[in-house]
N, C-alpha and C positions, 0 to 999 in steps of 0.2 A: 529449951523452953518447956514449962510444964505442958504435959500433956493434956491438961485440963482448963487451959488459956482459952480468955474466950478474947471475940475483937477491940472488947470497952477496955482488956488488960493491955494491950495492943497501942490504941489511940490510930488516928486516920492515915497518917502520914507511915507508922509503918506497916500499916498496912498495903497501903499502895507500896510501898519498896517490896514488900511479900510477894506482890500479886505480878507486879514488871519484873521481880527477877525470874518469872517462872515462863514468862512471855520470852520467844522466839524473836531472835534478830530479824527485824524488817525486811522485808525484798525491795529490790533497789527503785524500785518506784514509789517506794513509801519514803518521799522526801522529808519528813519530818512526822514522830508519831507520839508516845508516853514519853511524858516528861515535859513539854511544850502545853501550849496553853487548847492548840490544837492541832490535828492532824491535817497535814499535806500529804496529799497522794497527784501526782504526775498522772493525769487524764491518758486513756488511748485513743490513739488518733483512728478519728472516723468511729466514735465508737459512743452510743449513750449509757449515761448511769441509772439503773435502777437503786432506787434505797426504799428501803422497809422499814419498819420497827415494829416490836411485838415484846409484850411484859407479864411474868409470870408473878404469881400473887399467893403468897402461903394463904392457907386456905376459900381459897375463889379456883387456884390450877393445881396445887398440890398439898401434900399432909406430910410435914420431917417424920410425923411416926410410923408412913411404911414404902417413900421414896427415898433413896437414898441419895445425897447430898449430890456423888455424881453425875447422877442422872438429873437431877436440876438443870445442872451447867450446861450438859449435854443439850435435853430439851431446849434449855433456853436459844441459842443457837438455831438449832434444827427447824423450831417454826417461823423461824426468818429465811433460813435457807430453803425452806417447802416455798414460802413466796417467793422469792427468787426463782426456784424452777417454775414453778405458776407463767412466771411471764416469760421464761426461756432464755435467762442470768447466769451467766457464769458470775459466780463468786467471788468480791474480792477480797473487803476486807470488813471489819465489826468494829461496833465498838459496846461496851459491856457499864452500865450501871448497876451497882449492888445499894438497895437501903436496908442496912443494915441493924437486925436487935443487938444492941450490945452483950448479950447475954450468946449469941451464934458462936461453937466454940470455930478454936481457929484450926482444927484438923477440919472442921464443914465446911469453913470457907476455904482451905485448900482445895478439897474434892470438887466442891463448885467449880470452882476457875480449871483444878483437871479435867473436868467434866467438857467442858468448854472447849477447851485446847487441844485434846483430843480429837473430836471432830471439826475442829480448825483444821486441825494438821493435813485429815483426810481430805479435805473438798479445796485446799490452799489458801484458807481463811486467813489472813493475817489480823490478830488483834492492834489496833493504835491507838485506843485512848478509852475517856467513859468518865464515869464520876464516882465516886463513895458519899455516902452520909447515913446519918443512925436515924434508924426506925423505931419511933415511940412503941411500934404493934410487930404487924407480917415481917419476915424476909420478902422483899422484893427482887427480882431480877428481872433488869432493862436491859433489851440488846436491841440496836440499830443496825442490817447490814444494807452495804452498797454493793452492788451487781455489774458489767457491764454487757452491753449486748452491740450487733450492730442494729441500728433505727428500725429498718424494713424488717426482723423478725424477731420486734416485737407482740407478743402473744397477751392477748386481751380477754377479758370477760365478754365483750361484745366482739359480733362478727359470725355467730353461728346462723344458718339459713335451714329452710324447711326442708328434710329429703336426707342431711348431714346426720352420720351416723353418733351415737352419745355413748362414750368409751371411759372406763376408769381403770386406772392401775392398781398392781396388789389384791387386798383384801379388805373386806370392808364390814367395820363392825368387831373387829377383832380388842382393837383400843377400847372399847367400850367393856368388853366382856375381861378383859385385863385388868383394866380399872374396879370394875365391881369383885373380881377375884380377889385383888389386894384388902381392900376393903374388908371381906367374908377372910382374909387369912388362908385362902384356898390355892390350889394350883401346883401347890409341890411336887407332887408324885402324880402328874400332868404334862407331858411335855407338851401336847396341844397346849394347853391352856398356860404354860409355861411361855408358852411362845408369844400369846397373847395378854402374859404381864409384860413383855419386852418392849410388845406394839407400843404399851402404853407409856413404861417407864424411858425409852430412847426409841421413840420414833423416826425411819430413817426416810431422808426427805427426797425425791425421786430430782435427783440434779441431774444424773446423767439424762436421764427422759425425757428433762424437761430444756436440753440443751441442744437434743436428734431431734425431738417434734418442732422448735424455735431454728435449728440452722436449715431446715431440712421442708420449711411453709409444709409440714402438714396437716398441723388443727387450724379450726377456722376459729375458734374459742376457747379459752382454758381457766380454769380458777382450783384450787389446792383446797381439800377438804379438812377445813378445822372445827367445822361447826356439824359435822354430819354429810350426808352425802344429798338428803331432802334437802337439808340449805343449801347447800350446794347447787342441785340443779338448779333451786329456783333463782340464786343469783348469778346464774347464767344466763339461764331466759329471760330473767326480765332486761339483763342488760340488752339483748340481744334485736330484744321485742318481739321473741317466738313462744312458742310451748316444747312440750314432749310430752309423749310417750315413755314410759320405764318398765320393762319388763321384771317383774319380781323373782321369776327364776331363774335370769341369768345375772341375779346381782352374786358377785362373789361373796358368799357369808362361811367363811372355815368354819368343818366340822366342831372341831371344838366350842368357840364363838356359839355357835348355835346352839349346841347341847348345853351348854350353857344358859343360855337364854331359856331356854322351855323347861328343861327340869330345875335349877336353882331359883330363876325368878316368874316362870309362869310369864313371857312375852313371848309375842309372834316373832321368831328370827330373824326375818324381814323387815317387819316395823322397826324392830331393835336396832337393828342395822343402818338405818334409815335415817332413826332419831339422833344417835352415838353421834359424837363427835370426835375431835384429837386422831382420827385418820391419818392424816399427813398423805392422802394418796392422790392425784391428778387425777378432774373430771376436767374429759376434754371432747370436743366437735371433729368430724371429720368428714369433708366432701368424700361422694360415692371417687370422683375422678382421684382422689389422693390416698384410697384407699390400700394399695398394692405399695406405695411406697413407707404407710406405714408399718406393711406384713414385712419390708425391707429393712426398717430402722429397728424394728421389735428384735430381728434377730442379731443386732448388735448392742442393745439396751442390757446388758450385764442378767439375762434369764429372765427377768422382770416381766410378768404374767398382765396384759394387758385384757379387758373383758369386753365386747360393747352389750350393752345393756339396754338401749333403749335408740329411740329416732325421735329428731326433732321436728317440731310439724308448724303448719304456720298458724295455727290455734294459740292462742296465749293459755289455753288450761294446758295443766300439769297432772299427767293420771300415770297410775298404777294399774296394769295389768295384770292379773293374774289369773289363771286357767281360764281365759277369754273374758273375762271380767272387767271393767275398766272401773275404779274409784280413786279419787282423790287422791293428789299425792299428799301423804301426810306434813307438817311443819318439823320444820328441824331445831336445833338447839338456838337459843339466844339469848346475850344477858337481861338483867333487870326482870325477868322470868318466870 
């Protein structure tokens, strides 16, 4: 094939033969998958399904001129598996829509689908179905995953009480500072801020964390930060129908991240961090009594640097702390904006 084929040279149908022959033989519970009108998968017993979806949009989530193809597929993926750990999902399987510019070449739509497949492979994603069709505008990529868990530990936005300490994983604000690096062309001769295009371009979704704090009842609440860590809290408390406290010095914000923020763009670190979105990292509750067993599960969570940050209170306002200061928690990201 030329190297310079794009998918309209192609046509739909081999496409799809493209994209199933590069898909992995089913596991034996996927009773029927591509190729069929739909997929069957063999439920586990005693066991509910979580499903997700989540759709990424050439320019609304990403720019082809300075992500790379694979890191789409990838992404795409990953922010369904972050909801899935959110609610304490083991992973099962996806399924993948592309709306396609007929102009997309067809080494980009390979890397997508590797991109994909890839961290399928890692988390035991099995792909079994999805749809094609051509996009008058953007590349789209639609993914759907389904999770299973047992019932009782399922992990909710609601459920956090007054006194429950308010914990995030990783680092926060990094994606943000990656994002605007790509953007400037910066970061090369950076490994900090190398690190922090990474956050941005394949963010890695906290499944094992989110499988020890779900088998293990230790959060009282949880929700996966895509919109910032400010939206975040607030869509915890209000499910909850509490407030919080957030202490501003002990939010994680990497060195780099932050030197970032002050010298290239002239923002507070904090705020920055705050506002940023595309984290991918668990904000989560935890009773004072379940405290110890999650200093227990942290030391088996693969190094994974957990922080707590703040206490929730029975006040419904949301403040920022800082050197004894209390203000307003700032607003986080949201579309229509």
């Amino acid at each position: 094939m030329n190297p310079e084929s794009s998918v309209s040279d192609l046509g739909e149908r081999a496409v799809i033969r493209r994209i199933r022959a590069r898909v992995p033989p089913p596991p034996a519970w996927v009773a029927a998958g591509i190729g069929d009108d739909a997929a069957v998968i063999v439920p586990e017993r005693n066991r509910s399904e979580v499903v997700t979806t989540d759709v990424l949009v050439e320019g609304v989530h990403f720019d082809r001129s300075y992500v790379p193809p694979e890191a789409i597929g990838s992404k795409a993926l990953a922010v369904n598996l972050s909801d899935l750990a959110a609610m304490g999902a083991e992973p099962r399987v996806a399924l993948l829509s592309l709306i396609l510019p007929g102009s997309l070449p067809v080494r980009d739509l390979d890397a997508i689908v590797a991109g994909l497949l890839k961290l399928a492979e890692r988390y035991g994603v099995a792909l079994v179905g999805g749809n094609i069709a051509r996009s008058p505008g953007p590349l789209v990529v639609d993914v759907t995953a389904i999770g299973s868990i047992k019932p009782r530990r399922v992990m909710l936005r609601r459920g956090a009480a007054p006194g429950d300490g308010l914990y995030v994983s990783g680092a926060i604000g990094a994606a943000r500072a990656g994002f605007l690096a790509l953007v400037a062309g910066a970061g090369d001769g950076d490994e900090g801020l190398a690190g922090c295009r990474e956050r941005f371009l394949t963010p890695d979704p906290r499944v094992r964390l989110g499988l020890l704090l779900g088998r293990n009842a230790v959060a009282s609440a949880c929700v996966d930060l895509s919109d910032g860590l400010a939206d975040a809290v607030r869509q915890l408390t209000t499910a909850s129908g509490v407030g919080a406290i957030v202490s501003a010095e002990d939010i994680p914000v990497p060195q780099a991240a932050a030197r970032w923020f002050a010298e290239r763009e002239g923002l507070d670190p904090v705020d920055a961090a705050l506002r940023g979105g595309e984290d991918y990292e668990l904000l989560f509750t935890v009773p004072r009594r379940r405290r110890r067993a999650l200093e227990a599960i942290l030391r088996s969570a693969d190094g994974l640097p957990c922080t707590r940050i703040g206490t929730v209170t029975a006040s419904r306002a949301l403040l920022l702390r800082r050197a004894g200061a209390d203000a307003d928690l700032p607003a986080g990201f949201t579309h229509f904006r």
